[in-house]
C-alpha positions as CSV (number, residue, x, y, z in Angstrom):
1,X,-65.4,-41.7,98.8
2,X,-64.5,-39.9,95.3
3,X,-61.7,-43.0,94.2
4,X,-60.3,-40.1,91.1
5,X,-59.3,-37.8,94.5
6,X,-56.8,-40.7,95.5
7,X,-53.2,-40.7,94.8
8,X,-51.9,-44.0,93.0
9,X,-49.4,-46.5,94.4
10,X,-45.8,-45.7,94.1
11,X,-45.5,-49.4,92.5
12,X,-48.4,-48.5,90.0
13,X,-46.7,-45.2,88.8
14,X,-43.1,-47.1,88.7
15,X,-44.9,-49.7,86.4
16,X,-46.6,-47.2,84.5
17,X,-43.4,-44.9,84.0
18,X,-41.2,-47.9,83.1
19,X,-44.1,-48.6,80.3
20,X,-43.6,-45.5,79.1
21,X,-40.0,-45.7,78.9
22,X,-40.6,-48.7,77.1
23,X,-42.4,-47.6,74.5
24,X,-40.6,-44.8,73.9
25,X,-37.9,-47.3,73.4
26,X,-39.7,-49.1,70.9
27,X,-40.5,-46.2,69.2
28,X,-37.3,-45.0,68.9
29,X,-35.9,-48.6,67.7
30,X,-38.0,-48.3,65.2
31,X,-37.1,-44.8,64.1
32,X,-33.7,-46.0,64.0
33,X,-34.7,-49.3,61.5
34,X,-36.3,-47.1,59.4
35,X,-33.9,-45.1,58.7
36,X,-31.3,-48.0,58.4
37,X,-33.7,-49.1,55.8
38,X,-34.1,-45.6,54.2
39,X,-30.1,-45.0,54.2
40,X,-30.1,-48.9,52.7
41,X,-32.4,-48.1,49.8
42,X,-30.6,-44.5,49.1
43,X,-27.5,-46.7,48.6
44,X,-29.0,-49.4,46.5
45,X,-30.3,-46.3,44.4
46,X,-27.2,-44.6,44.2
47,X,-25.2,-48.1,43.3
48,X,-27.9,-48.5,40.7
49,X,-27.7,-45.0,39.3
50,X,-23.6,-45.4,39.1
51,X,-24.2,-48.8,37.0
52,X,-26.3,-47.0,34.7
53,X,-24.0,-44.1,34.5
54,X,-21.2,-46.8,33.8
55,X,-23.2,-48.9,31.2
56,X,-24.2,-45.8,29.4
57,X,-20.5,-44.6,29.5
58,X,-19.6,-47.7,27.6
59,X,-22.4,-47.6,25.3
60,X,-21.3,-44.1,24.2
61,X,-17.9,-45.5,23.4
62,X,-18.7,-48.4,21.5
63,X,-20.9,-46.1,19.3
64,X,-18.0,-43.4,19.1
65,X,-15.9,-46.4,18.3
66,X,-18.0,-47.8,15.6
67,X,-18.8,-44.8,14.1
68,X,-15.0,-43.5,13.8
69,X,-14.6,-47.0,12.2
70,X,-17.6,-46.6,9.6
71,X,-15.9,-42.9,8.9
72,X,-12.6,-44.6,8.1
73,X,-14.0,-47.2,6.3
74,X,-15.8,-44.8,4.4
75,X,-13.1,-42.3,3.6
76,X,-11.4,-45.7,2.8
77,X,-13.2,-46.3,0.1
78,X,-13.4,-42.8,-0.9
79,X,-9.8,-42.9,-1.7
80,X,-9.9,-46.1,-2.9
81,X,-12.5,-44.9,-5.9
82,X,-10.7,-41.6,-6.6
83,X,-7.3,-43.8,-6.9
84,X,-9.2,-46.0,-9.0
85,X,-10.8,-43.1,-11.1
86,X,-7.4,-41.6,-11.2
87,X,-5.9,-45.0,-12.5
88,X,-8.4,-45.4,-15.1
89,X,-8.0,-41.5,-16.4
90,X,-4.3,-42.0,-16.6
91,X,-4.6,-45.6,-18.7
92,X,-7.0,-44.0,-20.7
93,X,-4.6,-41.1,-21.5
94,X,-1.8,-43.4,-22.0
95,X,-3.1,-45.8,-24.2
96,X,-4.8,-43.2,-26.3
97,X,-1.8,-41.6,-27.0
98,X,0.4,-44.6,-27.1
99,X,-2.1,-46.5,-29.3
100,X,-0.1,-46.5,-32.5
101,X,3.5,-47.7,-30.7
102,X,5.2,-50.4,-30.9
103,X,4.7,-53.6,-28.6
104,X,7.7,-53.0,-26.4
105,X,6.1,-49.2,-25.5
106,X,2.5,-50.9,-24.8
107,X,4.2,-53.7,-22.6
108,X,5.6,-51.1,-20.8
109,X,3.0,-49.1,-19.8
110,X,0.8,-52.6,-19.0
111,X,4.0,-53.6,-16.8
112,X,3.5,-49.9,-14.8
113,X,-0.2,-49.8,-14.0
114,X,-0.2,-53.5,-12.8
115,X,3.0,-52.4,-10.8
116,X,0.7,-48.8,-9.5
117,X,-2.2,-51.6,-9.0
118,X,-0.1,-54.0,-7.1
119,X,0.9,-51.3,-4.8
120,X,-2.2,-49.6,-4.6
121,X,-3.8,-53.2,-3.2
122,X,-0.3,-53.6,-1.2
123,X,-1.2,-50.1,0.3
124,X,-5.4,-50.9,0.9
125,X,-4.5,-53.8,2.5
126,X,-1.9,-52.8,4.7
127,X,-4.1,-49.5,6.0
128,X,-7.0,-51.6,5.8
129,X,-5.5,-53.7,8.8
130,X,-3.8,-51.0,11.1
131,X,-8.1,-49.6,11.0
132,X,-8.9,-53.3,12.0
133,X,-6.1,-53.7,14.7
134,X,-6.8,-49.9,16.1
135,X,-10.5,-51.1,16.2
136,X,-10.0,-54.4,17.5
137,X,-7.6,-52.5,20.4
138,X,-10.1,-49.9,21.2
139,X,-13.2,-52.1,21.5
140,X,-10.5,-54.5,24.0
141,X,-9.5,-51.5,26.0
142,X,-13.8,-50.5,26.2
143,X,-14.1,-54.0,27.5
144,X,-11.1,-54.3,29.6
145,X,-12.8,-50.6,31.1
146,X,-15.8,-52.0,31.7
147,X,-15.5,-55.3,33.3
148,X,-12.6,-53.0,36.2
149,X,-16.1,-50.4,36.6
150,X,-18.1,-53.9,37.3
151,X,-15.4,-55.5,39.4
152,X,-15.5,-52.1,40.9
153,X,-19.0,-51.8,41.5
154,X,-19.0,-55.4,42.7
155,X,-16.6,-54.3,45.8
156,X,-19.0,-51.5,46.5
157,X,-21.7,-53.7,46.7
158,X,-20.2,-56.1,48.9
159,X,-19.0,-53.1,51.1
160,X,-22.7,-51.5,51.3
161,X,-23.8,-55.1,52.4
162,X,-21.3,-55.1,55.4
163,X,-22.1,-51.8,56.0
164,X,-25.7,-52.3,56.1
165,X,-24.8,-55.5,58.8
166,X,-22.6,-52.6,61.2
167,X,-25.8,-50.0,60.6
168,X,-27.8,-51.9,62.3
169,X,-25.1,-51.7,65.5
170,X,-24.2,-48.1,65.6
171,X,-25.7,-44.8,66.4
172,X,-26.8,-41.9,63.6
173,X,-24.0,-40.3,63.7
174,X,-21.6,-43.5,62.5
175,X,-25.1,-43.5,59.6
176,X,-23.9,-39.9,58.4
177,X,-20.3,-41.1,57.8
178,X,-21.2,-44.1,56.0
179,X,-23.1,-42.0,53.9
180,X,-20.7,-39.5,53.2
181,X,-17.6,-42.6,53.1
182,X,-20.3,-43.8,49.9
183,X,-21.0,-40.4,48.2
184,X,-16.6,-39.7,48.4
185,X,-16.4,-43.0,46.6
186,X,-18.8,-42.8,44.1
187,X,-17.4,-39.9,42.9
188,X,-13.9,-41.6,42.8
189,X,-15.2,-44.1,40.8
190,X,-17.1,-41.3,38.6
191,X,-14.1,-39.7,37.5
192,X,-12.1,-42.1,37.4
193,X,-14.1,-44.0,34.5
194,X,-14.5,-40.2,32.9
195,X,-10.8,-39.8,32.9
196,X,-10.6,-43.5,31.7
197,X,-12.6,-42.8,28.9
198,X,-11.4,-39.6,27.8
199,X,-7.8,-41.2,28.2
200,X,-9.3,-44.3,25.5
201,X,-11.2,-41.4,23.3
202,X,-7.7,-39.8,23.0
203,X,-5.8,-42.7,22.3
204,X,-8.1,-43.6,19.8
205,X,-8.0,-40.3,18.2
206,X,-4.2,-40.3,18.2
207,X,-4.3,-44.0,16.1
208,X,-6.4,-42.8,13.6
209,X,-4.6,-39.8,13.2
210,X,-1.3,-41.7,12.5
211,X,-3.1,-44.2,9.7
212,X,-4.1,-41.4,8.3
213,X,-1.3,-39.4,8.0
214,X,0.4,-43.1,7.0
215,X,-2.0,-43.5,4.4
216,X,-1.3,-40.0,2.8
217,X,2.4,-39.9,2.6
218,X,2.1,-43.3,0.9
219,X,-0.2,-42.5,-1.3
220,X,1.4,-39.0,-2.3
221,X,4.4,-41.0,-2.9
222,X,2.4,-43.7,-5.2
223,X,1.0,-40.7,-7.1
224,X,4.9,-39.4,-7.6
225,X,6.1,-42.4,-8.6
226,X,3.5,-43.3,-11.2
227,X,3.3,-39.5,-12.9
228,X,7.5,-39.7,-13.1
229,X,6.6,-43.2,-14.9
230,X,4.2,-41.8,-17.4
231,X,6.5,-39.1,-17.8
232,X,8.8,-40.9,-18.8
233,X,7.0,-42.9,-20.9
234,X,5.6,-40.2,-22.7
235,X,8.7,-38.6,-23.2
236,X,10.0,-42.4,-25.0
237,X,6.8,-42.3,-26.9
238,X,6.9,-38.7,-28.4
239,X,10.7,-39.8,-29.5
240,X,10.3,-43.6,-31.0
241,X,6.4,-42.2,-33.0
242,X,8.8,-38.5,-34.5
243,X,11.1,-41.6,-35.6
244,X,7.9,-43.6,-37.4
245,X,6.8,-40.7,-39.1
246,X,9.7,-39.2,-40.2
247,X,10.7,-43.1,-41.6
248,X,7.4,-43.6,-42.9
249,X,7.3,-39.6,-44.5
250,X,10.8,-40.8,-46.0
251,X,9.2,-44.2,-47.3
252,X,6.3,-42.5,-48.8
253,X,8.4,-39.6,-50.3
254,X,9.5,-42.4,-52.7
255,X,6.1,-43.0,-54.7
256,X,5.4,-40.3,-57.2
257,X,1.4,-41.0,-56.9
258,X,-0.5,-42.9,-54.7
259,X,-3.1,-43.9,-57.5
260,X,-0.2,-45.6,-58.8
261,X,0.3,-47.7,-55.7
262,X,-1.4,-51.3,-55.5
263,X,-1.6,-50.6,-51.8
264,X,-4.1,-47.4,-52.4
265,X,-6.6,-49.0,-54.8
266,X,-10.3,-50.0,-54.7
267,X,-11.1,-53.7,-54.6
268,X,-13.6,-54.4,-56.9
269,X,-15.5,-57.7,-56.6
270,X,-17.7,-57.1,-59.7
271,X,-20.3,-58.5,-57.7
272,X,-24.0,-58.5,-58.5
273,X,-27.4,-58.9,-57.0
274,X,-30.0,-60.4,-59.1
275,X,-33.6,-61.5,-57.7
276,X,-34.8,-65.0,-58.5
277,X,-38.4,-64.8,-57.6
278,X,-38.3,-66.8,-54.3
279,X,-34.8,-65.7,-53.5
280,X,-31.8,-63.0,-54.3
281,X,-28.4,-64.2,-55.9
282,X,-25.5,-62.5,-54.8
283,X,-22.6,-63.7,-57.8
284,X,-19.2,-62.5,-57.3
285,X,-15.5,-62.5,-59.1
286,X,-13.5,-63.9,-56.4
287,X,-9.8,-66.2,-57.1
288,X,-10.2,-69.4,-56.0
289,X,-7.7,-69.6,-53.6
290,X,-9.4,-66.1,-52.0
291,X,-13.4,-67.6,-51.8
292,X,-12.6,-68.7,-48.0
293,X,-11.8,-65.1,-46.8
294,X,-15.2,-63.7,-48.5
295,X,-18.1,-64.2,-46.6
296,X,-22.3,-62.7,-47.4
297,X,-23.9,-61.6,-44.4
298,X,-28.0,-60.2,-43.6
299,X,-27.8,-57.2,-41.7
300,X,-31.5,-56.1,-41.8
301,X,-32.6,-55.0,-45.0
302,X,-29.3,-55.3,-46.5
303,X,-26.6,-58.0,-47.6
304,X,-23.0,-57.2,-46.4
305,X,-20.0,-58.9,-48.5
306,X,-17.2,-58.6,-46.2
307,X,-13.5,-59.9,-46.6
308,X,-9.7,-59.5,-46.3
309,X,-6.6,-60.6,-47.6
310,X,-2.5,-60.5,-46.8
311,X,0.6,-60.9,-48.3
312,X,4.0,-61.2,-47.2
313,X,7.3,-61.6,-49.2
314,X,10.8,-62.2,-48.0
315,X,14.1,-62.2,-50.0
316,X,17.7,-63.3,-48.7
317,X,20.4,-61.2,-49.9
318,X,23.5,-63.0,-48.6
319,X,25.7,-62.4,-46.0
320,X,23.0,-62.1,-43.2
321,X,21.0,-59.5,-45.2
322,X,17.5,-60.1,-45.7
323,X,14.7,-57.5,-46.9
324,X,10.6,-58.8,-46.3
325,X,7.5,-56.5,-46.4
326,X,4.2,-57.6,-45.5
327,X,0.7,-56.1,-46.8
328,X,-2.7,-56.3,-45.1
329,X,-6.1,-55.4,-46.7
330,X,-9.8,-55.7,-46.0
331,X,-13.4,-54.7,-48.2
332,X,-16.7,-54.3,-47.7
333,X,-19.9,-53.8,-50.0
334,X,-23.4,-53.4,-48.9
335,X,-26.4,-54.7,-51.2
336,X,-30.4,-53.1,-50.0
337,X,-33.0,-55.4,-50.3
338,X,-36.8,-55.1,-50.6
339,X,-38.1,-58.4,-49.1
340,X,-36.8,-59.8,-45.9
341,X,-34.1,-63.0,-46.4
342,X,-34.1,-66.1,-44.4
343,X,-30.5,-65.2,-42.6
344,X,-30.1,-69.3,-41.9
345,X,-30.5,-70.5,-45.0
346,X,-28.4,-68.6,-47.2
347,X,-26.7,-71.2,-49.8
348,X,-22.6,-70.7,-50.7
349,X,-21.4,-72.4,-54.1
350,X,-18.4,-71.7,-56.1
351,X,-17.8,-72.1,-59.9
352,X,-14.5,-71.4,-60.9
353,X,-13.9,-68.1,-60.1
354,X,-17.5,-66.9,-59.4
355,X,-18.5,-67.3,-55.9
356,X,-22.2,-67.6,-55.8
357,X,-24.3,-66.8,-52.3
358,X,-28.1,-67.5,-52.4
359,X,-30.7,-66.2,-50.3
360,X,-33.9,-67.6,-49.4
361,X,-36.9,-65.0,-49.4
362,X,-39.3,-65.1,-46.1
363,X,-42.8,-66.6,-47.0
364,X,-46.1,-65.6,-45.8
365,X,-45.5,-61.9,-46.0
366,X,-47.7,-59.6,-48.1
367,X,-46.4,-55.7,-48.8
368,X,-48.8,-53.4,-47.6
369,X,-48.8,-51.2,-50.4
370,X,-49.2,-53.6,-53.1
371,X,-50.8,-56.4,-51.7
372,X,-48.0,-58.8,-53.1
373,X,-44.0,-58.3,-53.4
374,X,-42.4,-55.6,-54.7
375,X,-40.9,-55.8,-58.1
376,X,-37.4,-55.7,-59.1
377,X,-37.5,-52.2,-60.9
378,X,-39.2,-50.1,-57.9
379,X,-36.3,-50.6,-56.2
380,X,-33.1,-51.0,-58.0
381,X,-30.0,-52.1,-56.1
382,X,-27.2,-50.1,-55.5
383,X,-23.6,-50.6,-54.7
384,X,-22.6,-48.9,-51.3
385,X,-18.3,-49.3,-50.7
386,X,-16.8,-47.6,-47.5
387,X,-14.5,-45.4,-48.0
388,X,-10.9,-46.1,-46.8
389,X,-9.6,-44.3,-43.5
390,X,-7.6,-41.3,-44.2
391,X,-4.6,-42.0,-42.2
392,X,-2.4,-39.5,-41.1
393,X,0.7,-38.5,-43.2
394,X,3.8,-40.8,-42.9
395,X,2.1,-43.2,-40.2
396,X,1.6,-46.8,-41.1
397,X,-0.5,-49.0,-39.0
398,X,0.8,-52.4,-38.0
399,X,-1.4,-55.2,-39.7
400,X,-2.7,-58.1,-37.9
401,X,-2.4,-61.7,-38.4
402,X,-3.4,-63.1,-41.4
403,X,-2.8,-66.1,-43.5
404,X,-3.6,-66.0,-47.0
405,X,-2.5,-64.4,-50.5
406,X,-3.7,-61.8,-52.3
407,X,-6.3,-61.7,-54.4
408,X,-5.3,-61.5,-58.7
């Protein structure tokens, strides 16, 4: 009997076809978990994505944010040098032609540019903090963005993992519209941070804009305020310094020479260098009461006599009237030497009249050329005087404070 030619029990094909069912089953369960777990990772992904989108959303604004703030800072100080420059020009101007005023002029202008430097600080600092509070709100508002898109994204999460429960539940077809229910509100979330962001770059923009424009109109007005100012003073200075030469062209008018006038002459010292051998004598015709305002300095290869002198006078006339004049002079002579001088020991005697200042020669020094010191006669002394300013016409030049009498 052939057993393949015989047809199998009904109960044996019923067990065999429900085996087959069954593993069909199976097969298709696991079709469907695998897909649950493929839709699963495509939303973990796209979560992940919109994260990184998010973060590098916020990134891009700090660094907008920080560099705006580094551009104002440095256009800050930008203005704050030019304003500076400008200040020091316009001092510079001023006191150079204000120089030879009277004290009342000079406090004036001193009073203006520590009022223009007052403001000017008043003015740094005041834009210097709307740039801080602007920045301080725009970094709050990037924060206050950020931590809604993560509060966001936190919901989404929480919704993908209840979602992820009910996939396991439902059919493909419910799949599909959980998928497209995710992509709709990604992209909600996607523009709504881009039109958060562009609504934060804007308002940012419009801030900085304003301080600005603040910034400028104050300091246009400054500069207004502190050229009328100089006008003005220049305008008080021109007046009062016509007045001071045309009263000192009057006073002067009233000598017939100036050789003849005391004020105008030479001071002569009759001073004299003699060399001693181990040191140089400086002897000089000075009064007594004058020998503290002359002093013998070493200035290289020379000895400099310097000194000065002042007298003032004062006579009441009665009846509130009082005339005074006051007179201000210094000198200077200059003695070469051949031999260097010890500078520290230099010796200062008076007899009488004669004020004597000696020198101590440096020891251990040979001259190159002759092997010993130089003599006296291969390089005679001469007398060097500076010359007295030439002033200008009519202008006298306030004299400073002195004590002392004039020299006989």
């Amino acid at each position: 009997m052939d057993i393949r030619s015989k047809t199998p029990p009904p109960e044996a094909a019923s067990i065999y076809e429900a085996r087959r069912r069954a593993e069909s089953d199976a097969r298709a369960q696991q079709e469907q978990e695998r897909r649950v777990r493929q839709a699963e990772e495509d939303a973990q992904r796209r979560i992940h994505e919109a994260k990184h989108r998010s973060d590098e959303a916020v990134q891009d604004i700090e660094r907008r944010s920080n560099a705006q703030r580094t551009e104002g800072n440095a256009r800050l100080e930008t203005e704050r040098g030019y304003i500076r420059d400008q200040m020091k020009k316009t001092k510079a101007e001023g006191y150079q032609q204000l120089r030879e005023l009277k004290r009342r002029t000079d406090a004036e202008v001193a009073l203006a540019s520590r009022d223009g430097e007052r403001a000017q600080e008043e003015i740094e600092e005041h834009y210097q903090h709307e740039i801080e509070e602007t920045t301080k709100k725009s970094a709050k508002a990037a924060r206050e963005a950020y931590q809604r898109n993560l509060r966001e994204f936190e919901k989404q999460d929480a919704l993908v993992k209840a979602q992820r429960e009910a996939y396991q539940e439902i059919h493909g077809a419910e799949m599909r519209t959980l998928q497209k229910t995710h992509e709709d509100a990604r992209t909600s979330q996607t523009e709504k941070a881009r039109n958060e962001n562009e609504e934060l770059r804007r308002k940012i923009e419009d801030a900085r804009m304003t301080a600005e424009k603040k910034f400028n109109d104050q300091f246009s007005l400054t500069v207004g305020q502190h050229e009328e100012s100089l006008n003005q003073l220049n305008l008080r200075a021109g007046k009062q310094l016509e007045e001071l030469r045309n009263d000192g062209a009057l006073k002067l008018a009233t000598y017939e020479s100036r050789q003849e006038d005391p004020f105008y002459r030479m001071v002569n010292l009759d001073a004299e260098l003699t060399d001693a051998g181990d040191t140089f004598v400086l002897r000089a015709r000075v009064p007594r009461h004058e020998q503290d305002n002359v002093k013998a300095q070493v200035q290289g290869q020379q000895i400099v006599v310097t000194g000065a002198r002042r007298s003032q006078d004062q006579v009441q006339l009665g009846e509130g009237r009082a005339r005074s004049s006051s007179s201000y002079q210094t000198f200077r002579e200059i003695f070469p030497i051949d031999w260097p001088v010890d500078a520290a020991t230099v010796l200062r005697e008076s007899q009488g009249d004669e004020l004597i200042f000696t020198f101590s020669k440096r020891t251990g020094m040979v001259d190159p050329e002759t092997g010993g010191k130089k003599p006296l006669d291969s390089h005679p002394f001469s007398r060097h005087r500076a010359p007295r300013p030439d002033f200008p016409e009519g202008l006298v030049a306030p004299a400073p404070p002195y004590k002392g009498s004039p020299i006989s």
